[in-house]
N, C-alpha and C positions, 0 to 999 in steps of 0.2 A: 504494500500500500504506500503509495508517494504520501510527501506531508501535505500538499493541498489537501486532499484525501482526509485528512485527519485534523484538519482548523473546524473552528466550533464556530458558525456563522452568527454576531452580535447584532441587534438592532438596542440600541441607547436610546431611551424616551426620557428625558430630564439631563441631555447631554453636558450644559453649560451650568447646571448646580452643581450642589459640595458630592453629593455621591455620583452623578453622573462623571463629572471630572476625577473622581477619584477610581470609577471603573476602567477609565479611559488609561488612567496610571498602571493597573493591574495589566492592561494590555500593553503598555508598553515596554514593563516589567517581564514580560512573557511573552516576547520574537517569537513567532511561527505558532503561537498556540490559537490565536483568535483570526477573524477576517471581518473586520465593520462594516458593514453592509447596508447600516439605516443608523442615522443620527436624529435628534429631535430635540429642541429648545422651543422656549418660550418666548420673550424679548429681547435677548440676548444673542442679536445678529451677527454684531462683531466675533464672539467667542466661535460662536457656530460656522463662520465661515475659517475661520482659523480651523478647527477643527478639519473640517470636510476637505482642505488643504491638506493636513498630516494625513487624514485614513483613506481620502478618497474612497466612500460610501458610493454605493448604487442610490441612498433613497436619502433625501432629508425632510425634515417638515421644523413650521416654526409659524408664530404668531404676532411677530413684531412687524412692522412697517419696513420697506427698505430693498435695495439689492438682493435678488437669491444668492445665494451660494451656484455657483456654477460646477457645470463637470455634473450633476445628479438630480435625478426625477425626485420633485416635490410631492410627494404623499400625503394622507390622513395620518394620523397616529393609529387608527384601525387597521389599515391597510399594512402598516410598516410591521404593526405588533404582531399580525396573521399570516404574512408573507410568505411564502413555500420557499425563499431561499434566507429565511431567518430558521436557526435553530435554537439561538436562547433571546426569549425578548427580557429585555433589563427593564424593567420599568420604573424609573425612580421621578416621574411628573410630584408635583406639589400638589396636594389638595384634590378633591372629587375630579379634577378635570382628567384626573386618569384611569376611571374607571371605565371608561368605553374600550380603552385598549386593552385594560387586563382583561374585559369580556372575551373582547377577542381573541386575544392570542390563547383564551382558557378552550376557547371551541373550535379554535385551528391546532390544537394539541400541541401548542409549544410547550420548553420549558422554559418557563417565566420566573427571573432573580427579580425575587418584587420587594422591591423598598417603599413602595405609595401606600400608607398605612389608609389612607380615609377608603382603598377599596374594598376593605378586609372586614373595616368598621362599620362603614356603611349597608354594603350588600354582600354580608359573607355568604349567605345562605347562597346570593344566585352564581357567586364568582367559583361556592365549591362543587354547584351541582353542573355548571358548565364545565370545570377543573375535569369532574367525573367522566360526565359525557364526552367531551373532546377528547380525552386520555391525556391532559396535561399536566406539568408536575409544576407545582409551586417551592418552588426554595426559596427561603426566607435569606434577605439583604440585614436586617436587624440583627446588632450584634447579641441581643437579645434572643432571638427567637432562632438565630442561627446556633446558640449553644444549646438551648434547648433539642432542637433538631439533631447536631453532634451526638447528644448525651443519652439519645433514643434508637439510635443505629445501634440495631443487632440485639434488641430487645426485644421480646416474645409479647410481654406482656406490656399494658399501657400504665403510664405511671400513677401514681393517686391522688398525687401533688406535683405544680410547678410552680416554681418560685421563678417570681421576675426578679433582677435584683438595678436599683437605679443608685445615680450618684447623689442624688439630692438636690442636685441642683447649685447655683451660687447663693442661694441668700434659704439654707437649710437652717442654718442657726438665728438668722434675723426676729426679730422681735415681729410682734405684728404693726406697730405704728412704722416701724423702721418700711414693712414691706408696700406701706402708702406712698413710700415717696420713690421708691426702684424706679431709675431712669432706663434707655431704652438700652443705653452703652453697657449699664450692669447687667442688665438682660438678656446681652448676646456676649458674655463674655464666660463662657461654659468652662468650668474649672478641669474638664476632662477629653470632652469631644469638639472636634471640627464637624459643624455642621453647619445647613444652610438657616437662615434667621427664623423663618417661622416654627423648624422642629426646636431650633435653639431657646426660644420663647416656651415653647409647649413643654421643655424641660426643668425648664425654672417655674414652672405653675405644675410641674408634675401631672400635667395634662396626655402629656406623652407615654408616661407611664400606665394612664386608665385605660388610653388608646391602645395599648400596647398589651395589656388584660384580654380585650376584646378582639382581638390580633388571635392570641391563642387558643381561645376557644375555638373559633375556624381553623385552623392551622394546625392544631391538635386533637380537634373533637373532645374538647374538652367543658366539666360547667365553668362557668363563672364563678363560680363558689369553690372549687380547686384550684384557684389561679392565685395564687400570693404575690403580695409587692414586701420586699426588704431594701432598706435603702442603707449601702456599700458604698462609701467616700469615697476609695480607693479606685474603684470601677477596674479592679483584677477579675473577679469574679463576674463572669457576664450573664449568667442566670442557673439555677438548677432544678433537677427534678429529683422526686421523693417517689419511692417505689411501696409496692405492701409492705415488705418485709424491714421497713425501715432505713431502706439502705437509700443514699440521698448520692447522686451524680453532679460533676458541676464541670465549664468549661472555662479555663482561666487563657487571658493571654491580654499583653498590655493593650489598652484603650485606641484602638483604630481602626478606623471601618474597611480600608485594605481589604484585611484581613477575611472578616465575614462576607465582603466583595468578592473578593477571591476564589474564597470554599463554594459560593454557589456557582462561580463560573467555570470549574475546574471539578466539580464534581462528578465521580465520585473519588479523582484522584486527589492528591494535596503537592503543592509543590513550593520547591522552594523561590522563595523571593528575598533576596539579600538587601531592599530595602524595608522590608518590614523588620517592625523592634521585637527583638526578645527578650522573654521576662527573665530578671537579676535579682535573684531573691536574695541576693546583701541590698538591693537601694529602697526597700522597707522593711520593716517588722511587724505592723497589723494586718491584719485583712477584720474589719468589723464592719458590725450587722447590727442593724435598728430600726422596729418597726416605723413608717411614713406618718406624720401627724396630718390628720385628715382635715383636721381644724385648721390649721394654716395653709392648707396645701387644700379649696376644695373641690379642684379641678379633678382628683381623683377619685374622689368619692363620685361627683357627678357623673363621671365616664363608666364608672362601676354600675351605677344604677341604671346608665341607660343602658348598657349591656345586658342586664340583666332582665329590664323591659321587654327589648328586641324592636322589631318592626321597624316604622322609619324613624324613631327614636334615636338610634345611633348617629344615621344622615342626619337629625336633624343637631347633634350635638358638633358632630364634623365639621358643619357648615357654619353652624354657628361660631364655634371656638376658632373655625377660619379666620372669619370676619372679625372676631374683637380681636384678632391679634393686629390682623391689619392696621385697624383702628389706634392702637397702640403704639406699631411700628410709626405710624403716621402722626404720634404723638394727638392722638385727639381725645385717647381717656387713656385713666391710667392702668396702672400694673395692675391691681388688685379688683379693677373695673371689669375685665377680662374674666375670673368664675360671676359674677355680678350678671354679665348678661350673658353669657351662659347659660344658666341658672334661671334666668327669665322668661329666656327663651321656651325652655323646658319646658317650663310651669304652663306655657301657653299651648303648648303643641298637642293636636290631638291626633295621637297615634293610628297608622293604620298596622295591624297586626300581623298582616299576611303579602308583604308591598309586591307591587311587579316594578323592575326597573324604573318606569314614569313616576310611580308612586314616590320613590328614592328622590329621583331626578327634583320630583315638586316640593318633597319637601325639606328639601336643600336649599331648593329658589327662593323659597316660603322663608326660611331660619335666617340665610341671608338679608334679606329685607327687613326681617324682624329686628333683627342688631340693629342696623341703621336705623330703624326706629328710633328703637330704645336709647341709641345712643345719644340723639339729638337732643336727650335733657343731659348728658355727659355720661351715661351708664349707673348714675345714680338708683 
């Protein structure tokens, strides 16, 4: 077999953000293992054409104003992610806008390195019965749910517990008056990971973490009510699972998305990359563990409950929690304004139990709108 033969054909949807550029690293890291064959961005022209210059893709797509990228046919993000000459669709878009592609690439039987947490949360039920039908496999991009994954290879039996485990955030110790005045710059200033602003936000409100609850339940078939949050300063330990018999699994390795980047792209082999960091277990002495204070933090409890709900309840927490961060990013309410209408949002929404996609779709649009309501007295 020649090595053309043996390249794993990429299509990149969120090419120009922090994990899309960072899968693009993984490829570069790894001559002869990948062939990019579909790129996709958002606003970000310039990156994108830079890009499509180094890999020279067959397919791009993007939503900004401007110059195409030349050299390569312009697609849907549907089109790119179902493709016959894509074999792993990456999906790492921002927010609901990327759930039309995980559909797709779910019912053209890709396999899909999915880092877009709102497809999971919002419409797991339809992305897992499509996943089904198509015969396509979802690996998880989350450093998170990628160790979980790890820790379940070559087990018979399902575990009875998973424990997520999160850093806490920058402002885990903060008082609550202090958490009233969190500027946007302490907010994106994540004590552990490189990520792009809006997960980076939903880390500091541990938003990302309830998100990441309801992640698992799809993703593992698991309840909600088995799914633990421990909050890990250190961010060594990147999640574990509890078996019957007591025995508890965990996946260590220093804090970088590379890393779980990689394991889905290169699965089921593992290989080496000499610039990813190895753990030195002389450069600390803790690894601790402490349960999330819900009270400060009640962007997790909220994501818990709507998980728990189900139906468009989750869409409509995704959409919602979108939008106040925007709002924030945008400096127009504050830190703590963000579970507030959230929260509001919730209270107003009336669930459909049983949604079809459109269901999803409206009351996303619905939650959207909602915020900006609510906002326009300040999120008060």
């Amino acid at each position: 077999m020649n090595m053309a033969s043996k390249l794993k054909r990429l299509a990149v949807l969120g090419s120009t953000g922090s994990i899309g550029r960072q899968a693009l690293e993984v490829v570069r890291a790894l001559p002869g293992r990948f062939r990019v064959v579909g790129l996709a961005a958002g606003k970000n022209l310039d990156l994108l054409t830079r890009q499509v210059e180094e890999f020279r893709p067959r397919f791009a797509s993007y939503t900004a104003e401007g110059k195409a990228p030349t050299g390569c046919e312009l697609i849907t993000l549907e089109e790119m992610a179902s493709h016959p000459d894509v074999d792993i669709a990456v999906i790492a878009t921002a927010g609901t806008a990327g759930l039309g592609a995980v559909l797709a690439a779910a019912a053209a039987g890709k396999t899909i390195a999915l880092a877009n947490k709102e497809s999971l949360v919002a419409a797991g039920g339809l992305v897992t019965a499509a996943a089904k039908k198509g015969g396509a496999r979802i690996l998880p991009v989350d450093s998170e749910h990628s160790a979980i994954f790890q820790c379940l290879l070559g087990e018979k039996q399902p575990p009875c517990r998973i424990i997520l485990t999160a850093s806490g955030g920058p402002f885990r110790d903060f008082p609550p008056e202090q958490m009233a005045a969190v500027a946007v710059a302490q907010a994106l200033a994540h004590p552990s990971w490189r990520m792009g602003k809006k997960v980076t936000v939903d880390s500091a409100t541990l938003m990302n973490k309830g998100l990441e609850v309801i992640e698992a339940r799809w993703l593992f078939d698991m309840s909600i009510d088995d799914v633990t949050v421990l909050v890990h300063p250190q961010s060594i330990v990147h999640s574990m699972v509890e078996f019957a018999d007591g025995s508890v699994k965990a996946q260590l390795s220093r804090p970088d998305m590379r890393l779980p980047i990689q394991y889905a792209l290169t699965f089921p082999d593992r290989s080496f990359n000499a610039s990813l960091p190895r753990l030195d277990w002389s450069d600390f002495k803790d690894l601790t563990f402490e349960p999330p204070d819900v009270e400060r933090f009640p962007c997790l409890g909220l994501a818990i409950g709507a998980g728990r709900a189900g139906g468009t309840v989750p869409a409509v927490l995704c959409a919602a929690d979108e939008t106040a961060v925007e709002l924030f990013l945008a400096g127009r309410i504050g830190f703590v304004d963000i579970p507030r209408l959230v929260e509001r949002t919730l209270e107003k929404h009336s669930g459909v139990s049983d949604p079809s996609l459109d269901d999803i779709l409206a009351a996303a649009d619905w939650a959207r709108r909602a915020v900006q309501e609510l906002a326009g007295g300040g999120g008060k």
